[in-house]
RODO-2510 file (C-alpha; in nm, 4 decimals, decimal comma):
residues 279
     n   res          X          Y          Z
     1     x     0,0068    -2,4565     0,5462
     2     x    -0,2973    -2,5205     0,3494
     3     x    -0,3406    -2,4474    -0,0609
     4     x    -0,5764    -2,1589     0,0327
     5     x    -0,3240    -1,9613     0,2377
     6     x    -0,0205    -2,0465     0,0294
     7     x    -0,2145    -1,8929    -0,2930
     8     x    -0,3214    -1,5808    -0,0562
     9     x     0,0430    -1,5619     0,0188
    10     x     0,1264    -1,5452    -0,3059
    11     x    -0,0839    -1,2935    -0,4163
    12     x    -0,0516    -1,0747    -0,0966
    13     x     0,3604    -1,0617    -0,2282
    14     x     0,2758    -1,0238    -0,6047
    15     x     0,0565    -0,6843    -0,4782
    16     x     0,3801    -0,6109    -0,2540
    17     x     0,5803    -0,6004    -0,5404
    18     x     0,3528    -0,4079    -0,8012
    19     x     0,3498    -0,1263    -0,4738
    20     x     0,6728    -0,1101    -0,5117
    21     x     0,7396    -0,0853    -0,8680
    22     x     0,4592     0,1897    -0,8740
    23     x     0,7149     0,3947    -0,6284
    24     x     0,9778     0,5171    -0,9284
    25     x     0,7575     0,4647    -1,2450
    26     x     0,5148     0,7157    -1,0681
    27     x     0,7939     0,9358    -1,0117
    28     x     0,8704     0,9173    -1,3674
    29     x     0,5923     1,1119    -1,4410
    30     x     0,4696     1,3333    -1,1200
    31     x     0,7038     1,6059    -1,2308
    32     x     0,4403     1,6469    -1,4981
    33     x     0,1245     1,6620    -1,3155
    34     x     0,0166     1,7751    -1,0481
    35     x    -0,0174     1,4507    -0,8404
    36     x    -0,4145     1,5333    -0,7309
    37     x    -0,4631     1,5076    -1,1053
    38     x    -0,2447     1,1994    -1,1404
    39     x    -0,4267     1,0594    -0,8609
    40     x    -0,7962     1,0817    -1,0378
    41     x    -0,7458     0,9776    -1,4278
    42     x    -0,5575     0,6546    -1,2197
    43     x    -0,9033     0,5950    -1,0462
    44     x    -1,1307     0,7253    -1,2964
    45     x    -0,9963     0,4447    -1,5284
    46     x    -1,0138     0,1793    -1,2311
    47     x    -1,3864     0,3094    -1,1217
    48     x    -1,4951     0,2600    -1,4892
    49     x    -1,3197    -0,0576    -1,5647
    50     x    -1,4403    -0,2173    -1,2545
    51     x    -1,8235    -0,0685    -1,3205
    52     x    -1,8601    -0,3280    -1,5823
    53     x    -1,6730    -0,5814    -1,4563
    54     x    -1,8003    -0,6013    -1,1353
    55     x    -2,1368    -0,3282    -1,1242
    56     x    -2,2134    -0,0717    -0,8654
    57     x    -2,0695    -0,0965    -0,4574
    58     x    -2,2065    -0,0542    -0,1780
    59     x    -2,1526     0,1796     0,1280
    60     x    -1,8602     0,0592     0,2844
    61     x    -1,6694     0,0725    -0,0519
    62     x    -1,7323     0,4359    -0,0194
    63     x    -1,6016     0,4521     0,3196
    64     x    -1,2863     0,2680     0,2252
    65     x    -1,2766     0,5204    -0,0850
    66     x    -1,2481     0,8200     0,1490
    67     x    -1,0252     0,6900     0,3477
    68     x    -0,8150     0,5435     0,0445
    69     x    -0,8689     0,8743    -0,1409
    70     x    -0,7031     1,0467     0,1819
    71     x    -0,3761     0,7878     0,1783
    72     x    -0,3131     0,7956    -0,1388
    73     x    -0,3919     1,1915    -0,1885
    74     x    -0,0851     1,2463     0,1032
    75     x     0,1536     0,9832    -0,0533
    76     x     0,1704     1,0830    -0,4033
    77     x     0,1790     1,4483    -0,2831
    78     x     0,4634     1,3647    -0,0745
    79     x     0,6177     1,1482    -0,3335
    80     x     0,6174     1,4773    -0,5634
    81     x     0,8647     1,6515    -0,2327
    82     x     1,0904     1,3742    -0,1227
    83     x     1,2875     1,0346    -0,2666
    84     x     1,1231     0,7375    -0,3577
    85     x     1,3320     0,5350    -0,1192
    86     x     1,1703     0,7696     0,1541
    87     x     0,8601     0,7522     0,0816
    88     x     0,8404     0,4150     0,0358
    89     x     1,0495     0,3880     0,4175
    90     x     0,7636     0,5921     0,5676
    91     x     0,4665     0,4517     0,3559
    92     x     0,6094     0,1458     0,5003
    93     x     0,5648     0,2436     0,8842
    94     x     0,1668     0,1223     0,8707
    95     x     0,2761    -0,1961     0,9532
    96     x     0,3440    -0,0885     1,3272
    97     x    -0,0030     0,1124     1,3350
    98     x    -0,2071    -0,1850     1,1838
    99     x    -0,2057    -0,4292     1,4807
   100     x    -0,2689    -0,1051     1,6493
   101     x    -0,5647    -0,0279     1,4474
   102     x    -0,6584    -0,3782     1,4072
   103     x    -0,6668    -0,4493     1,7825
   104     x    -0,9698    -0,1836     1,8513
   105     x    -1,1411    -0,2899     1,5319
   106     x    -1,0962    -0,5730     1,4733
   107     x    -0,9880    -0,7275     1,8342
   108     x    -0,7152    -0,8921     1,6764
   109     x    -0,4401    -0,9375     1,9243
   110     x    -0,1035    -0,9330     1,7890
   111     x     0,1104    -1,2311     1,9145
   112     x     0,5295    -1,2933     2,0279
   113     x     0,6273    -1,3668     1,6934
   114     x     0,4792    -1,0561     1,5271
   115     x     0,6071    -0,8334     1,8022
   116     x     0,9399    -0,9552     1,6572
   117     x     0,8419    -0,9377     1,3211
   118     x     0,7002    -0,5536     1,3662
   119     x     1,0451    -0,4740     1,5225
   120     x     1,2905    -0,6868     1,2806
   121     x     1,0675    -0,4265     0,9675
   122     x     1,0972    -0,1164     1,1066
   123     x     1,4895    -0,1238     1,1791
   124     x     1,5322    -0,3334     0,8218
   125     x     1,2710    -0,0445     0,6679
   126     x     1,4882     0,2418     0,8410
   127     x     1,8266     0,1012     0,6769
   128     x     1,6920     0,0659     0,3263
   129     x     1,5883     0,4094     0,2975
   130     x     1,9129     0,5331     0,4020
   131     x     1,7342     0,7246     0,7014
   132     x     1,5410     0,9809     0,7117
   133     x     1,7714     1,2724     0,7822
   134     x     1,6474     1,6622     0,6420
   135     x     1,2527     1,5992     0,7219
   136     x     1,0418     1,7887     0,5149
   137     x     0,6998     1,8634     0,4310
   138     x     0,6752     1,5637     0,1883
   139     x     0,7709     1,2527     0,4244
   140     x     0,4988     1,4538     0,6656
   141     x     0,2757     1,3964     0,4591
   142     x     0,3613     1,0293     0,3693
   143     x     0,3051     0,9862     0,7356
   144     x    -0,0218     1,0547     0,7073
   145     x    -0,0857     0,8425     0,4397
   146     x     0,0744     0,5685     0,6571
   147     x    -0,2009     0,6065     0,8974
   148     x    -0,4424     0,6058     0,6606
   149     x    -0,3212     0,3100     0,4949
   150     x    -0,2886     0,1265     0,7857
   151     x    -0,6470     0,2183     0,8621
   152     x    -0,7833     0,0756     0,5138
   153     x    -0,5745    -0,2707     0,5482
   154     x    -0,7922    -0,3262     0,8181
   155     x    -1,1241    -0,1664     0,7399
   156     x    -1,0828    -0,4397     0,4167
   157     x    -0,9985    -0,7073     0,6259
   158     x    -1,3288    -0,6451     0,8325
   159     x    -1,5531    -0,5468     0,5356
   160     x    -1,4712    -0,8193     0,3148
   161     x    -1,5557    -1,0913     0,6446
   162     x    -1,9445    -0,9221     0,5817
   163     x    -1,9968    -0,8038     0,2097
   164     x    -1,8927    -0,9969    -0,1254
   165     x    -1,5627    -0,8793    -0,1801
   166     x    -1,6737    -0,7037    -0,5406
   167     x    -1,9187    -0,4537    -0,4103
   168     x    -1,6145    -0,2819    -0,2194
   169     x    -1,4318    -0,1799    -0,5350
   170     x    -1,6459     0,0152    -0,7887
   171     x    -1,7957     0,2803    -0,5152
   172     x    -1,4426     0,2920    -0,3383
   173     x    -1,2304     0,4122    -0,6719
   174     x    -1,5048     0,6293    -0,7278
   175     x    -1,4642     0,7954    -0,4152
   176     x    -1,1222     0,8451    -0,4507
   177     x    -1,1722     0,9642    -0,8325
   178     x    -1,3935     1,1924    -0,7012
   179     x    -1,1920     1,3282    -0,3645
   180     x    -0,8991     1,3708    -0,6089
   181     x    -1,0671     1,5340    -0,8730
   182     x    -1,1736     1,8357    -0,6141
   183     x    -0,8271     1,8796    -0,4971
   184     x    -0,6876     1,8854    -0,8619
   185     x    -0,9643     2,0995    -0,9522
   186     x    -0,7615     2,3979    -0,9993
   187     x    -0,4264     2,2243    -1,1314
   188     x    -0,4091     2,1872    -1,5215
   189     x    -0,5045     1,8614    -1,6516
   190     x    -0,2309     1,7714    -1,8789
   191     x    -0,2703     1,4302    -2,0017
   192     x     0,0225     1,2759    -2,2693
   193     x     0,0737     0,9464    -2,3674
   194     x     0,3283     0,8333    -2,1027
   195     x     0,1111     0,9804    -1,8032
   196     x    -0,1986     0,8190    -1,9688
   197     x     0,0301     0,5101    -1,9819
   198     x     0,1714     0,5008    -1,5952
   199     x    -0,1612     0,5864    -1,4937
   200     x    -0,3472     0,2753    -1,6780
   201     x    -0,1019     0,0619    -1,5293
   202     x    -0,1566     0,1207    -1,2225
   203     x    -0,4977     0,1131    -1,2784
   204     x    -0,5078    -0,2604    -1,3842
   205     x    -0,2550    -0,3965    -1,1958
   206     x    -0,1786    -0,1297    -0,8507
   207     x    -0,5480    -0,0857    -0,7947
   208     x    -0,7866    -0,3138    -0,9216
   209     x    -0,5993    -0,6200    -0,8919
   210     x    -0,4570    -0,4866    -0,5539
   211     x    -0,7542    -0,4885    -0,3972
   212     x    -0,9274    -0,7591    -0,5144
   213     x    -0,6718    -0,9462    -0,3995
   214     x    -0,6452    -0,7532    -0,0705
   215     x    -1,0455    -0,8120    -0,0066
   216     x    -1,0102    -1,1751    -0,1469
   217     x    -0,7159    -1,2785     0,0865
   218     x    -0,5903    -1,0965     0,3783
   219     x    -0,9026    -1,2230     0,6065
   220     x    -0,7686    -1,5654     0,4673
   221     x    -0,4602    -1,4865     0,6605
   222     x    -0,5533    -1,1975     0,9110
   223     x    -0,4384    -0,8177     0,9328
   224     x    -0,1407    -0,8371     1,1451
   225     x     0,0379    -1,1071     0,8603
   226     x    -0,0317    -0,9360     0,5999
   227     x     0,1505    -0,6036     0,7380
   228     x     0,4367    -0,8417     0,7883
   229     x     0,4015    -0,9567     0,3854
   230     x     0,3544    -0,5550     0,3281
   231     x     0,6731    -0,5228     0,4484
   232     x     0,8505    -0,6094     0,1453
   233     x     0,7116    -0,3212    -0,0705
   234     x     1,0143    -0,0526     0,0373
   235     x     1,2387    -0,3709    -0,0746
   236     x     1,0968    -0,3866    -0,4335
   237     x     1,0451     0,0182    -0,4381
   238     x     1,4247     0,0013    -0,3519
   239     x     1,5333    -0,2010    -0,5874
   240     x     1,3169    -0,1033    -0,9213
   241     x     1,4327     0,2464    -0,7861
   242     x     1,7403     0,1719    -0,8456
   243     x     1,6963    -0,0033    -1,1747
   244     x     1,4644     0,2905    -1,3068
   245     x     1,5820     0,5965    -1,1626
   246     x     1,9688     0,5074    -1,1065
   247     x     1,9229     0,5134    -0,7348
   248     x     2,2270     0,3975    -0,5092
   249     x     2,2055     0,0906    -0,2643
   250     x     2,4418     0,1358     0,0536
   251     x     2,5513    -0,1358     0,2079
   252     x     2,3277    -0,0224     0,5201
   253     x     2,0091    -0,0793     0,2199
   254     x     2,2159    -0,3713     0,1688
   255     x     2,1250    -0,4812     0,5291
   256     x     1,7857    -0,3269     0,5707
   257     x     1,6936    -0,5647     0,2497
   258     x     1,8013    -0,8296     0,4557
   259     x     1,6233    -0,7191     0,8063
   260     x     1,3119    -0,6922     0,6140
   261     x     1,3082    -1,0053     0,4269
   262     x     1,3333    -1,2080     0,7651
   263     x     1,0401    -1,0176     0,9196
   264     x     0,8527    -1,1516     0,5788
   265     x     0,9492    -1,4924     0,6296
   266     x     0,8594    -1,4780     1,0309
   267     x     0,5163    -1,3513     0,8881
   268     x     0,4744    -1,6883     0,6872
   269     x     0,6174    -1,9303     0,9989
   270     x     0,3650    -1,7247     1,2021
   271     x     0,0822    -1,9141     0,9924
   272     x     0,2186    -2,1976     0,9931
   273     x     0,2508    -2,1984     1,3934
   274     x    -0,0235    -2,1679     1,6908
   275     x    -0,1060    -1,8483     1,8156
   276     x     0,0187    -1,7125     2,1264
   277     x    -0,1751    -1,3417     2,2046
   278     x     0,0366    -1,1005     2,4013
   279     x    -0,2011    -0,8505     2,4264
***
């Protein structure tokens, strides 16, 4: 493995982890606010902040802003209705719908060992959230931020292979400031110091740095791997989960952690080995 994939795998991981630390901290404070409302001081502080870093965007920032503003519009909604464990097990199911996604846009054909991979995550991802027994309205709608997600993984993957990777931020947190902003329209804007505080976090460090390093380095190591590295956000969200909110970890988590962490480290042998496409 070269020096150039090795420091894309590292900071595909570090983004893993800051996902899943966002799960319970957000849920900290979405009891507070409505989560439309939550959603657009988060990107109104990353739209400005990355206006003078890195200037105005372009047009397919602002299609990767409505389809962000979408995904994350559904999760943190959903995240307001069900666990954090949950929602991070069914934010988590993109990775199956990205080499689906990635294969008509991209033409990306998913190979042997991330058929295995895919398979190994989603039966690690279903014992670490404990199931997903009583199905309500939220994890339906954390579905449908997992197919949006999965959607923008790739739509960055192809954009950033034709654009400089800057002009994609600035117009997409705009967009989803904006998309946000109309669906919180009517939902009182309370703003206190530890919203203000969760929100500027992951600002900096869940948004801006996410997707810089998300344009920067998943075409360094294609779509379908870094669903595979993806796969370790319900781990973290598990884990800080339980460290933040008190959450239990079964010994079925117990395995699901375990699942999951060897369809992470198939996704790094996968670079390191040839290609064989399956479909």
């Amino acid at each position: 493995m070269n020096n150039k994939k090795f420091v894309a795998i590292l900071n595909l991981v570090a983004v893993t982890l800051i996902w899943g630390l966002t799960f319970p901290v957000q849920k900290l404070v979405l009891p507070q606010i409505s989560p439309f409302v939550y959603n657009a001081i988060r990107f109104w502080i990353a739209a400005i902040i990355s206006l003078f870093v890195f200037g105005k965007g372009n047009k397919y920032g602002i299609l990767l802003g409505v389809v962000l503003g979408i995904a994350y519009a559904t999760q943190t909604w959903g995240l307001s209705l069900t666990t954090s464990s949950k929602s991070g097990f069914i934010t988590a199911f993109y990775i199956v719908l990205i080499p689906i996604f990635s294969y008509f846009i991209e033409k990306e054909r998913v190979t042997k060992l991330q058929v295995i991979g895919f398979a190994i995550a989603i039966i690690g991802e279903y014992f670490l959230s404990g199931g997903i027994d009583n199905f309500n309205f939220g994890d339906f709608l954390t579905f449908i931020c997992a197919v949006f997600y999965a959607l923008h993984v790739v739509l960055i993957t192809k954009f950033s292979k034709v654009v400089p990777e800057k002009t994609l931020l600035t117009s997409q947190f705009f967009t989803v400031a904006v998309l946000n902003s109309i669906l919180g329209i009517t939902a009182p804007w309370i703003i206190n110091l530890e919203i203000l505080g969760v929100a500027l976090f992951t600002a900096v460090f869940a948004t801006i740095y996410a997707l810089i390093a998300q344009t920067k380095y998943q075409k360094v190591v294609s779509s379908n791997t870094s669903a595979l590295i993806f796969v370790g956000e319900p781990i973290f969200a598990t884990v800080f989960s339980m460290l933040i909110l008190s959450e239990k970890l079964s010994r079925g988590q117990i395995f699901g952690i375990v699942l999951t962490s060897i369809a992470i480290l198939l996704s790094i042998i996968q670079i390191k080995t040839k290609r064989y496409d399956i479909i």
